[in-house]
C-alpha positions as CSV (number, residue, x, y, z in Angstrom):
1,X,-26.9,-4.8,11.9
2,X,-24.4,-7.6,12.1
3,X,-20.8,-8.0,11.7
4,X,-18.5,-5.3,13.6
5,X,-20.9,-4.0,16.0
6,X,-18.1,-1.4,16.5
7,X,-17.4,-0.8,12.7
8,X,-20.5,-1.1,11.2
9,X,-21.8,1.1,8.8
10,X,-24.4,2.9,10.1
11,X,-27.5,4.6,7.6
12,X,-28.8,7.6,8.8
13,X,-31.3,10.5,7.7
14,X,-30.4,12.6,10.3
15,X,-30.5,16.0,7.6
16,X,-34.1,17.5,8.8
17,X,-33.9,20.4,6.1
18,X,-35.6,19.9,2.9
19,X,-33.7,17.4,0.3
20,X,-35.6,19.3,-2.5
21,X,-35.2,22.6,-2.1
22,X,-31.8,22.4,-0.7
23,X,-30.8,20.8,-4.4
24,X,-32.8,22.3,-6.4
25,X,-31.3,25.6,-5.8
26,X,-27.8,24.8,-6.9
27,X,-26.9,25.6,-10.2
28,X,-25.0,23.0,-12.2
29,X,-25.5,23.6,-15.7
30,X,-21.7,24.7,-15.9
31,X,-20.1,21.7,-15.2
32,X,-20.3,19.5,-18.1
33,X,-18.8,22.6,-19.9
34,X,-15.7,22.0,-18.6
35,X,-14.5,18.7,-16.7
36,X,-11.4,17.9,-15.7
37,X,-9.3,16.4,-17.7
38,X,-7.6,13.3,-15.4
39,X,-6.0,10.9,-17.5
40,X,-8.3,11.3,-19.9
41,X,-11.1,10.6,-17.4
42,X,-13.5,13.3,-17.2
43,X,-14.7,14.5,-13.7
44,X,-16.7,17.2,-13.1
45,X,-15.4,20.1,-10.4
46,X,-18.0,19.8,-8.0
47,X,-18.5,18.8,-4.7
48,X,-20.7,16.1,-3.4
49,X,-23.5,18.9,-3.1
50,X,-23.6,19.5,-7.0
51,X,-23.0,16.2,-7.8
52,X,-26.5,15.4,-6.5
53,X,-27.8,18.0,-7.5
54,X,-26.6,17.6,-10.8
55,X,-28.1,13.6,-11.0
56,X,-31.5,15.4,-9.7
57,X,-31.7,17.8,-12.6
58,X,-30.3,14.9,-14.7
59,X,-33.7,12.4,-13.7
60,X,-36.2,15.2,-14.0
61,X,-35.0,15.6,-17.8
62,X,-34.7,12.4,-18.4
63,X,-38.7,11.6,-16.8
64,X,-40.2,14.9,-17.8
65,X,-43.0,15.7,-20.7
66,X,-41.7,14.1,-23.4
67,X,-39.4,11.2,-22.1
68,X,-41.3,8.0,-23.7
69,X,-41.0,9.6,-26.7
70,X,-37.2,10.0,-26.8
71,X,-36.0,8.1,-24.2
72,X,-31.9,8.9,-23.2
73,X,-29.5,5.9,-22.3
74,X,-28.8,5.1,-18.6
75,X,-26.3,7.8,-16.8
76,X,-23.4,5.8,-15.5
77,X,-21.7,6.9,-12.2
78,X,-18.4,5.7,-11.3
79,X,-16.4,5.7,-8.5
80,X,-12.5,6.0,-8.5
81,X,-9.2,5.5,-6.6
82,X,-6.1,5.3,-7.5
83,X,-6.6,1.3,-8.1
84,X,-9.6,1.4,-10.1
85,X,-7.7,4.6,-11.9
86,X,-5.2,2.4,-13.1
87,X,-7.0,-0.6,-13.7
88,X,-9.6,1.1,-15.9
89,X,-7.0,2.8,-17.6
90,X,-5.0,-0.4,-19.1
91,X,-8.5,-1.6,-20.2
92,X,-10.0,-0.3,-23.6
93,X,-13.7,-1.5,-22.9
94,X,-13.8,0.0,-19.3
95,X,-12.3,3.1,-20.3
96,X,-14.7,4.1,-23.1
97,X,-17.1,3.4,-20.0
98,X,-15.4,6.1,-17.8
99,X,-15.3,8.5,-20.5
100,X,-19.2,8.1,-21.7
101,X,-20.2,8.4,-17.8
102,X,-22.6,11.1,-16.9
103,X,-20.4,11.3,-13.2
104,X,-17.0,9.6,-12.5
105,X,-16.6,10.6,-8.3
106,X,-12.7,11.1,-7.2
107,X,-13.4,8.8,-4.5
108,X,-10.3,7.7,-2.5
109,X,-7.5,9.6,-1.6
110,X,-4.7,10.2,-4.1
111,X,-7.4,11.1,-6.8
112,X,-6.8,15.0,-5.7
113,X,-3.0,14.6,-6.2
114,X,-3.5,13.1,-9.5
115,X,-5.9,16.2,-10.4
116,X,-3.2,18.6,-9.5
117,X,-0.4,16.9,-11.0
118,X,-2.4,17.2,-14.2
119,X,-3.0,21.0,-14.2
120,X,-6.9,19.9,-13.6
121,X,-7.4,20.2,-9.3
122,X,-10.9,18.9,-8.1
123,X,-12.2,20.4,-5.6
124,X,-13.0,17.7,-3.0
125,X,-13.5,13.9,-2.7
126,X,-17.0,12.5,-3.0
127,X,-17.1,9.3,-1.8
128,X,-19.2,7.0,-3.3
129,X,-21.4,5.8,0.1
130,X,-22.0,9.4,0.7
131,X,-23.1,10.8,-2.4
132,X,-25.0,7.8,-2.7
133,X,-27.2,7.8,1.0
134,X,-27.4,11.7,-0.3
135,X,-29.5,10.7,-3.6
136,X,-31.0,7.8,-1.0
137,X,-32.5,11.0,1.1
138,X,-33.2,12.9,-1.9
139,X,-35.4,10.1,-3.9
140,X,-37.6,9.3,-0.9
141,X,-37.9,13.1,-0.5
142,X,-39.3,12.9,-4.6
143,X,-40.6,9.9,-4.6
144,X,-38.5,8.3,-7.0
145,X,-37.9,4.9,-7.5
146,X,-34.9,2.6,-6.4
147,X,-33.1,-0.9,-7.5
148,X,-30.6,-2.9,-6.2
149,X,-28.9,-5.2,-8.3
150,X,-25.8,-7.2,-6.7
151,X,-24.4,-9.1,-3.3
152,X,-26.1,-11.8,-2.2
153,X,-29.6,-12.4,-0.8
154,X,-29.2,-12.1,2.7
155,X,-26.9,-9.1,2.2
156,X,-30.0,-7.5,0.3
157,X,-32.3,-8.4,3.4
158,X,-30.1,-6.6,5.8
159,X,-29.6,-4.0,4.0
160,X,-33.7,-3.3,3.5
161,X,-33.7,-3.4,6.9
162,X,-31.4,-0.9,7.4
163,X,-32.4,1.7,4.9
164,X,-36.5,1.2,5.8
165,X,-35.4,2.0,9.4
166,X,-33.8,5.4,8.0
167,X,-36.0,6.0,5.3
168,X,-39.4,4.5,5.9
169,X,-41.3,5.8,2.9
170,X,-38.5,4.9,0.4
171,X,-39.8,3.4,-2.9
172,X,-37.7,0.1,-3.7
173,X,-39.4,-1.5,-5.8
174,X,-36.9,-4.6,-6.4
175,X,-33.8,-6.2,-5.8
176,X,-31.6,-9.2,-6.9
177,X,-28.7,-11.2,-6.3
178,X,-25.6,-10.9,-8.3
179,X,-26.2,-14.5,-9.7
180,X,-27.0,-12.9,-13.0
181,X,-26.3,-16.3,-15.5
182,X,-29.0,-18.3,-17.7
183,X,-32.5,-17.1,-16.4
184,X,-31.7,-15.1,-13.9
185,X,-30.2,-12.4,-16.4
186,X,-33.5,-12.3,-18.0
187,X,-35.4,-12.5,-14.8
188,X,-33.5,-9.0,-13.9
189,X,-33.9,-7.2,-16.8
190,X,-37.7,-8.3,-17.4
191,X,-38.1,-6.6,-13.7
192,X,-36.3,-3.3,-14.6
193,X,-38.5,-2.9,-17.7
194,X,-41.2,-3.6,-15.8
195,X,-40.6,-1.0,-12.8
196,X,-38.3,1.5,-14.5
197,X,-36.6,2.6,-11.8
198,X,-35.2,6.2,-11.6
199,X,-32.0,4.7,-9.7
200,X,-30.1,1.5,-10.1
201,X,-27.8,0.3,-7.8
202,X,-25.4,-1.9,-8.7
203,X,-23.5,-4.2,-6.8
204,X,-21.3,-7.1,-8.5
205,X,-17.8,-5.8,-7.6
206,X,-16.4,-2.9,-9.1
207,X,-14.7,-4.7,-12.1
208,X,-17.8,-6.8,-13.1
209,X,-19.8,-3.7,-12.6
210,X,-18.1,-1.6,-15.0
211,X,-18.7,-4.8,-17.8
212,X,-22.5,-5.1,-16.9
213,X,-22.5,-1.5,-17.8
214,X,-21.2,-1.9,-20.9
215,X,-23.0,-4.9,-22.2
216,X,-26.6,-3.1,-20.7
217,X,-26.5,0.4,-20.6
218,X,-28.4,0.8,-24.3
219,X,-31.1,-2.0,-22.9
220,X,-32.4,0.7,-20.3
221,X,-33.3,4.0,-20.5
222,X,-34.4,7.2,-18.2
223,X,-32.3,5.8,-14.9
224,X,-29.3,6.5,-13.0
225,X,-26.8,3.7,-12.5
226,X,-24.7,3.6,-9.7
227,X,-21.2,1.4,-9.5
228,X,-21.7,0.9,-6.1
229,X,-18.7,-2.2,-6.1
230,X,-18.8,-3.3,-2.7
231,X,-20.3,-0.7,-1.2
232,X,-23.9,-2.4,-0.6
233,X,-22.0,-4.6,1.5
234,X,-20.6,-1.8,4.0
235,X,-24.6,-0.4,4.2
236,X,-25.8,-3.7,4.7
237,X,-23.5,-4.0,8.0
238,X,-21.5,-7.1,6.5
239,X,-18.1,-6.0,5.8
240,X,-16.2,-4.4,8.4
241,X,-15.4,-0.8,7.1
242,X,-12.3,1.3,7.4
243,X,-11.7,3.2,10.6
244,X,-13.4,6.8,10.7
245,X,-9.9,8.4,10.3
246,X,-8.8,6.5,7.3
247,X,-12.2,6.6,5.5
248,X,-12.2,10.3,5.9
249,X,-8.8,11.1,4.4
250,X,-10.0,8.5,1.7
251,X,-7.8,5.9,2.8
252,X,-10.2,3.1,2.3
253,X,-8.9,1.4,-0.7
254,X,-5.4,1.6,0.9
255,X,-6.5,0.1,4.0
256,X,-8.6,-3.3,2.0
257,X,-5.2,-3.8,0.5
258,X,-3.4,-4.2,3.7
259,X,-5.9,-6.3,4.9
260,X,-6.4,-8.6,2.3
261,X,-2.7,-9.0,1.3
262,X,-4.0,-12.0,-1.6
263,X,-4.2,-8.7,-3.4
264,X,-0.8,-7.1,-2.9
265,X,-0.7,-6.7,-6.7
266,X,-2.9,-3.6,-6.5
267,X,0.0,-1.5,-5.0
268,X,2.0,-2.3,-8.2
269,X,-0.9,-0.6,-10.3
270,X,-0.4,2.0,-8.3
271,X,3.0,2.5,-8.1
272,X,2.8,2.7,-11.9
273,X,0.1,5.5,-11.6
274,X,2.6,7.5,-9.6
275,X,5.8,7.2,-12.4
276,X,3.2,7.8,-15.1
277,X,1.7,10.7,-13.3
278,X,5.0,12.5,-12.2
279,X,6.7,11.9,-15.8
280,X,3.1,13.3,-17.5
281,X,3.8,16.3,-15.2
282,X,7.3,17.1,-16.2
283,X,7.3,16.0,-19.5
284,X,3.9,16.8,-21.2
285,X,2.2,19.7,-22.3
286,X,-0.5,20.7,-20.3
287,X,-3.2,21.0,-23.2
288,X,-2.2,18.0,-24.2
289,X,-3.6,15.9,-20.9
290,X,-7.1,17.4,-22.1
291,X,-9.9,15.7,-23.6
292,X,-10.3,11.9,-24.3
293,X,-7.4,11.5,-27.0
294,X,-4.3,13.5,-27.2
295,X,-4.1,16.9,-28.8
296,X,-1.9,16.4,-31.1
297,X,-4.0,13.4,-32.8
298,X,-6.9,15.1,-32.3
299,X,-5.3,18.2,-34.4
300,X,-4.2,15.4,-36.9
301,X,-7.8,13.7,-37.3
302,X,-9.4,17.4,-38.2
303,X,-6.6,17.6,-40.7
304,X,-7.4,14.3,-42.5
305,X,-11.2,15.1,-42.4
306,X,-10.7,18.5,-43.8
Protein backbone atom coordinates (compact mmCIF):
# COMPACT_ATOMS: atom_id res chain seq x y z
CA UNK A 1 0.00 0.00 0.00
CA UNK A 2 1.17 3.55 -0.44
CA UNK A 3 0.86 6.73 1.27
CA UNK A 4 1.40 6.68 5.24
CA UNK A 5 3.20 3.49 5.60
CA UNK A 6 2.61 4.18 9.38
CA UNK A 7 -1.20 5.21 8.88
CA UNK A 8 -2.29 3.16 6.31
CA UNK A 9 -5.34 1.34 6.36
CA UNK A 10 -4.75 -2.04 6.58
CA UNK A 11 -7.57 -5.01 5.10
CA UNK A 12 -7.53 -7.93 6.90
CA UNK A 13 -9.56 -11.31 7.19
CA UNK A 14 -8.06 -12.28 10.12
CA UNK A 15 -11.79 -13.77 11.70
CA UNK A 16 -11.15 -17.82 11.00
CA UNK A 17 -14.73 -18.74 12.35
CA UNK A 18 -17.41 -19.14 9.91
CA UNK A 19 -18.96 -15.67 8.36
CA UNK A 20 -22.15 -17.74 7.64
CA UNK A 21 -23.09 -19.32 10.46
CA UNK A 22 -21.94 -16.76 12.81
CA UNK A 23 -24.75 -14.30 11.01
CA UNK A 24 -27.09 -16.36 10.20
CA UNK A 25 -27.82 -17.21 13.76
CA UNK A 26 -28.73 -13.71 14.83
CA UNK A 27 -32.05 -12.82 14.91
CA UNK A 28 -33.06 -9.37 13.48
CA UNK A 29 -36.48 -9.38 12.46
CA UNK A 30 -37.20 -6.92 15.48
CA UNK A 31 -35.49 -4.08 14.45
CA UNK A 32 -37.27 -2.42 11.72
CA UNK A 33 -40.14 -2.62 14.31
CA UNK A 34 -38.92 -0.08 16.18
CA UNK A 35 -35.89 2.39 15.13
CA UNK A 36 -34.81 5.14 16.69
CA UNK A 37 -36.20 8.05 16.25
CA UNK A 38 -32.87 10.70 15.71
CA UNK A 39 -34.02 13.75 14.22
CA UNK A 40 -36.32 12.16 12.34
CA UNK A 41 -33.60 9.87 10.96
CA UNK A 42 -34.31 6.33 11.57
CA UNK A 43 -31.52 3.98 12.85
CA UNK A 44 -31.93 0.70 13.91
CA UNK A 45 -30.61 -0.40 17.71
CA UNK A 46 -28.20 -2.81 16.67
CA UNK A 47 -24.73 -3.30 16.83
CA UNK A 48 -22.44 -3.78 13.96
CA UNK A 49 -23.06 -7.69 14.39
CA UNK A 50 -26.94 -7.25 13.47
CA UNK A 51 -26.39 -4.86 11.16
CA UNK A 52 -24.70 -7.43 8.89
CA UNK A 53 -26.61 -9.79 9.73
CA UNK A 54 -29.59 -7.88 9.06
CA UNK A 55 -28.14 -6.84 5.18
CA UNK A 56 -27.47 -10.79 4.82
CA UNK A 57 -31.06 -11.69 5.51
CA UNK A 58 -31.99 -8.49 3.55
CA UNK A 59 -29.95 -10.01 0.04
CA UNK A 60 -31.24 -13.57 0.47
CA UNK A 61 -34.90 -12.11 0.19
CA UNK A 62 -34.21 -9.86 -2.13
CA UNK A 63 -32.32 -12.98 -4.53
CA UNK A 64 -34.40 -15.85 -3.32
CA UNK A 65 -37.24 -17.97 -5.42
CA UNK A 66 -39.24 -15.46 -6.72
CA UNK A 67 -36.98 -12.24 -7.06
CA UNK A 68 -37.12 -11.65 -11.02
CA UNK A 69 -40.56 -11.67 -10.71
CA UNK A 70 -40.99 -8.90 -8.13
CA UNK A 71 -37.90 -7.37 -7.94
CA UNK A 72 -37.44 -4.70 -4.65
CA UNK A 73 -35.53 -1.29 -5.10
CA UNK A 74 -31.84 -1.04 -3.95
CA UNK A 75 -31.36 -0.91 0.07
CA UNK A 76 -29.43 2.27 0.73
CA UNK A 77 -26.92 2.33 3.65
CA UNK A 78 -25.75 5.54 5.11
CA UNK A 79 -23.21 6.53 7.16
CA UNK A 80 -23.52 9.43 9.77
CA UNK A 81 -21.76 12.00 11.97
CA UNK A 82 -22.63 14.81 13.38
CA UNK A 83 -21.66 16.79 9.99
CA UNK A 84 -23.36 14.75 7.54
CA UNK A 85 -26.34 14.82 10.42
CA UNK A 86 -26.66 18.33 9.96
CA UNK A 87 -26.03 18.71 6.51
CA UNK A 88 -28.55 16.10 5.48
CA UNK A 89 -30.95 17.58 7.67
CA UNK A 90 -31.21 21.20 6.03
CA UNK A 91 -31.55 19.30 2.73
CA UNK A 92 -35.16 18.08 1.64
CA UNK A 93 -33.89 15.65 -1.20
CA UNK A 94 -31.12 14.01 1.02
CA UNK A 95 -33.32 13.69 3.82
CA UNK A 96 -36.18 11.77 2.17
CA UNK A 97 -32.95 9.53 1.30
CA UNK A 98 -32.07 8.97 4.96
CA UNK A 99 -35.41 8.23 5.88
CA UNK A 100 -36.31 5.59 2.92
CA UNK A 101 -32.72 3.85 3.78
CA UNK A 102 -32.79 0.18 4.61
CA UNK A 103 -29.63 1.11 7.34
CA UNK A 104 -28.48 4.68 8.39
CA UNK A 105 -24.99 3.58 10.67
CA UNK A 106 -24.30 6.20 13.73
CA UNK A 107 -20.86 6.34 12.59
CA UNK A 108 -18.79 9.09 14.30
CA UNK A 109 -18.74 10.10 17.62
CA UNK A 110 -21.46 12.48 18.89
CA UNK A 111 -24.16 10.37 17.11
CA UNK A 112 -24.67 8.41 20.68
CA UNK A 113 -25.13 11.78 22.43
CA UNK A 114 -27.57 12.89 20.01
CA UNK A 115 -29.53 9.44 20.52
CA UNK A 116 -29.67 10.03 24.15
CA UNK A 117 -30.59 13.55 24.14
CA UNK A 118 -33.47 12.41 22.03
CA UNK A 119 -34.93 9.80 24.51
CA UNK A 120 -33.84 7.14 21.55
CA UNK A 121 -30.02 5.73 22.91
CA UNK A 122 -28.25 3.42 20.22
CA UNK A 123 -26.44 1.02 21.45
CA UNK A 124 -22.96 1.35 19.81
CA UNK A 125 -21.17 3.07 16.86
CA UNK A 126 -20.81 1.11 13.67
CA UNK A 127 -18.42 2.58 11.59
CA UNK A 128 -18.86 2.54 8.15
CA UNK A 129 -15.19 0.72 7.12
CA UNK A 130 -15.98 -1.85 9.64
CA UNK A 131 -19.35 -2.87 8.95
CA UNK A 132 -18.43 -2.66 5.56
CA UNK A 133 -14.90 -5.18 5.41
CA UNK A 134 -17.60 -7.30 7.76
CA UNK A 135 -20.11 -7.78 4.67
CA UNK A 136 -16.61 -7.87 2.47
CA UNK A 137 -15.77 -11.32 4.68
CA UNK A 138 -19.31 -12.28 4.57
CA UNK A 139 -19.92 -12.06 0.60
CA UNK A 140 -16.79 -13.97 -0.29
CA UNK A 141 -17.87 -16.44 2.43
CA UNK A 142 -21.50 -16.65 0.11
CA UNK A 143 -20.27 -15.98 -2.87
CA UNK A 144 -22.02 -12.94 -3.63
CA UNK A 145 -21.14 -10.46 -5.93
CA UNK A 146 -19.37 -6.94 -5.36
CA UNK A 147 -19.11 -3.37 -7.25
CA UNK A 148 -17.22 -0.44 -6.74
CA UNK A 149 -18.39 2.63 -8.15
CA UNK A 150 -16.24 5.89 -7.22
CA UNK A 151 -12.44 7.42 -6.70
CA UNK A 152 -10.28 7.36 -9.34
CA UNK A 153 -8.66 4.61 -11.36
CA UNK A 154 -5.55 4.13 -9.75
CA UNK A 155 -7.23 4.35 -6.31
CA UNK A 156 -9.56 1.31 -7.64
CA UNK A 157 -6.20 -0.68 -8.64
CA UNK A 158 -4.79 -0.40 -5.21
CA UNK A 159 -7.48 -1.09 -3.57
CA UNK A 160 -8.06 -4.65 -5.72
CA UNK A 161 -4.88 -5.30 -4.71
CA UNK A 162 -5.44 -4.91 -1.33
CA UNK A 163 -8.69 -6.72 -0.85
CA UNK A 164 -7.48 -9.90 -3.34
CA UNK A 165 -4.54 -10.16 -0.87
CA UNK A 166 -7.28 -10.57 2.07
CA UNK A 167 -9.85 -12.07 0.28
CA UNK A 168 -8.55 -14.06 -2.63
CA UNK A 169 -11.80 -15.78 -3.82
CA UNK A 170 -13.89 -12.53 -3.63
CA UNK A 171 -16.25 -12.03 -6.53
CA UNK A 172 -15.86 -8.34 -8.00
CA UNK A 173 -17.05 -8.38 -10.85
CA UNK A 174 -16.51 -4.50 -11.89
CA UNK A 175 -15.43 -1.23 -10.97
CA UNK A 176 -15.38 2.43 -12.24
CA UNK A 177 -14.24 5.74 -11.78
CA UNK A 178 -16.32 8.53 -10.33
CA UNK A 179 -16.17 10.32 -13.82
CA UNK A 180 -19.79 9.44 -14.21
CA UNK A 181 -20.81 12.39 -17.05
CA UNK A 182 -21.95 11.81 -20.91
CA UNK A 183 -21.11 8.08 -21.72
CA UNK A 184 -19.61 7.13 -18.95
CA UNK A 185 -23.01 7.33 -16.89
CA UNK A 186 -24.34 4.88 -19.30
CA UNK A 187 -21.29 2.90 -19.56
CA UNK A 188 -21.87 2.22 -15.57
CA UNK A 189 -25.25 1.42 -15.45
CA UNK A 190 -25.16 -0.86 -18.69
CA UNK A 191 -22.39 -2.81 -16.46
CA UNK A 192 -24.61 -3.07 -13.30
CA UNK A 193 -27.52 -4.47 -15.37
CA UNK A 194 -25.43 -6.59 -16.83
CA UNK A 195 -23.70 -8.20 -13.57
CA UNK A 196 -26.26 -7.41 -10.92
CA UNK A 197 -24.25 -7.18 -8.22
CA UNK A 198 -25.57 -8.18 -4.66
CA UNK A 199 -23.38 -5.18 -3.27
CA UNK A 200 -22.53 -1.81 -4.56
CA UNK A 201 -20.08 0.31 -3.39
CA UNK A 202 -20.14 3.65 -3.75
CA UNK A 203 -17.60 6.09 -3.67
CA UNK A 204 -18.13 9.88 -5.06
CA UNK A 205 -17.98 11.71 -1.77
CA UNK A 206 -20.54 11.51 0.65
CA UNK A 207 -22.64 14.48 -0.62
CA UNK A 208 -22.64 13.41 -4.34
CA UNK A 209 -23.30 9.96 -3.04
CA UNK A 210 -26.43 10.57 -1.32
CA UNK A 211 -27.70 12.46 -4.94
CA UNK A 212 -26.61 9.41 -7.13
CA UNK A 213 -28.85 7.60 -4.81
CA UNK A 214 -31.57 9.45 -5.31
CA UNK A 215 -31.49 9.94 -9.05
CA UNK A 216 -30.67 5.81 -9.36
CA UNK A 217 -31.95 3.88 -6.75
CA UNK A 218 -35.46 2.83 -8.82
CA UNK A 219 -33.02 2.00 -11.98
CA UNK A 220 -31.54 -1.14 -9.93
CA UNK A 221 -32.96 -3.69 -8.09
CA UNK A 222 -32.05 -6.78 -5.69
CA UNK A 223 -28.51 -5.01 -4.35
CA UNK A 224 -27.19 -3.39 -1.44
CA UNK A 225 -25.73 0.10 -1.80
CA UNK A 226 -23.22 1.33 0.36
CA UNK A 227 -22.33 5.34 0.90
CA UNK A 228 -18.94 4.49 1.34
CA UNK A 229 -17.90 8.68 0.91
CA UNK A 230 -14.37 8.53 1.09
CA UNK A 231 -13.89 5.53 2.65
CA UNK A 232 -12.56 3.47 -0.55
CA UNK A 233 -9.81 5.83 -0.34
CA UNK A 234 -8.70 4.89 3.37
CA UNK A 235 -8.85 0.85 2.12
CA UNK A 236 -7.09 1.70 -0.87
CA UNK A 237 -4.03 2.98 1.39
CA UNK A 238 -4.29 6.63 -0.19
CA UNK A 239 -5.51 8.92 2.33
CA UNK A 240 -3.85 9.03 5.57
CA UNK A 241 -6.42 7.86 8.18
CA UNK A 242 -7.11 9.12 11.66
CA UNK A 243 -4.88 7.84 14.55
CA UNK A 244 -6.15 4.48 16.14
CA UNK A 245 -7.21 6.46 19.33
CA UNK A 246 -9.29 8.97 17.59
CA UNK A 247 -10.86 6.59 14.98
CA UNK A 248 -11.97 4.43 17.81
CA UNK A 249 -13.78 7.02 19.93
CA UNK A 250 -15.23 8.02 16.47
CA UNK A 251 -13.26 11.05 16.20
CA UNK A 252 -12.52 10.78 12.58
CA UNK A 253 -14.72 13.35 11.14
CA UNK A 254 -13.46 15.83 13.88
CA UNK A 255 -9.97 15.10 13.21
CA UNK A 256 -10.47 15.77 8.75
CA UNK A 257 -11.78 19.06 9.89
CA UNK A 258 -8.79 20.12 11.81
CA UNK A 259 -6.69 19.03 9.17
CA UNK A 260 -8.27 20.45 6.34
CA UNK A 261 -9.14 23.86 7.95
CA UNK A 262 -10.61 25.08 3.98
CA UNK A 263 -13.49 23.42 5.62
CA UNK A 264 -13.78 25.08 9.02
CA UNK A 265 -17.46 25.74 8.15
CA UNK A 266 -18.37 22.15 9.14
CA UNK A 267 -17.97 23.05 12.86
CA UNK A 268 -20.67 25.69 12.43
CA UNK A 269 -23.16 22.91 11.22
CA UNK A 270 -22.36 21.43 14.11
CA UNK A 271 -22.49 23.85 16.55
CA UNK A 272 -26.06 24.29 15.30
CA UNK A 273 -26.75 20.50 15.85
CA UNK A 274 -25.73 20.99 19.54
CA UNK A 275 -28.34 24.24 20.22
CA UNK A 276 -30.97 22.35 18.22
CA UNK A 277 -30.37 19.21 20.10
CA UNK A 278 -30.22 20.59 23.75
CA UNK A 279 -33.30 23.01 23.05
CA UNK A 280 -35.32 19.69 21.47
CA UNK A 281 -34.38 18.07 24.76
CA UNK A 282 -35.74 20.63 27.09
CA UNK A 283 -38.37 21.92 25.20
CA UNK A 284 -40.07 19.08 23.25
CA UNK A 285 -42.18 16.30 23.91
CA UNK A 286 -40.56 13.16 23.77
CA UNK A 287 -43.29 11.45 21.34
CA UNK A 288 -43.09 14.09 19.41
CA UNK A 289 -39.18 13.54 18.23
CA UNK A 290 -40.70 10.09 16.76
CA UNK A 291 -41.31 9.18 13.34
CA UNK A 292 -40.48 11.06 10.09
CA UNK A 293 -42.93 14.16 10.63
CA UNK A 294 -44.00 15.59 13.88
CA UNK A 295 -46.77 14.13 15.95
CA UNK A 296 -48.78 16.65 16.16
CA UNK A 297 -49.09 16.99 12.15
CA UNK A 298 -49.25 13.60 11.82
CA UNK A 299 -52.42 13.57 14.30
CA UNK A 300 -53.66 16.50 12.19
CA UNK A 301 -53.26 14.68 8.67
CA UNK A 302 -55.40 11.49 10.09
CA UNK A 303 -57.98 14.16 11.06
CA UNK A 304 -58.33 15.71 7.53
CA UNK A 305 -58.36 12.19 5.90
CA UNK A 306 -61.01 10.95 8.22
Amino acid sequence: MQADDSQAYVVTNKDDDDPILEYKNIETGHLAIDPAWVGRIPFLKATNSELVAHSLHKIEEMRGKGARQSPQSAQIILPFDPYRYSWLRLRKIPKKVAQSSFINLPDGAGMLWLSKMQYQPLPELVSVIRYSLSLIRLAQAMNYTIFFVGSRDEVLEKLMVNLRRSFPTLRIVGRHSGKLKGANRERVFEALRKTEPHIIFLGLGYDNGVRWIHDHRDKLSNCLIINMAGALDILAGVRKKAPDSVATNGYTWLWRVFNRPWRWHRIFLVFYMLIETIWLRLFRDPDDLKGAEPAAKVKKQKTKAS
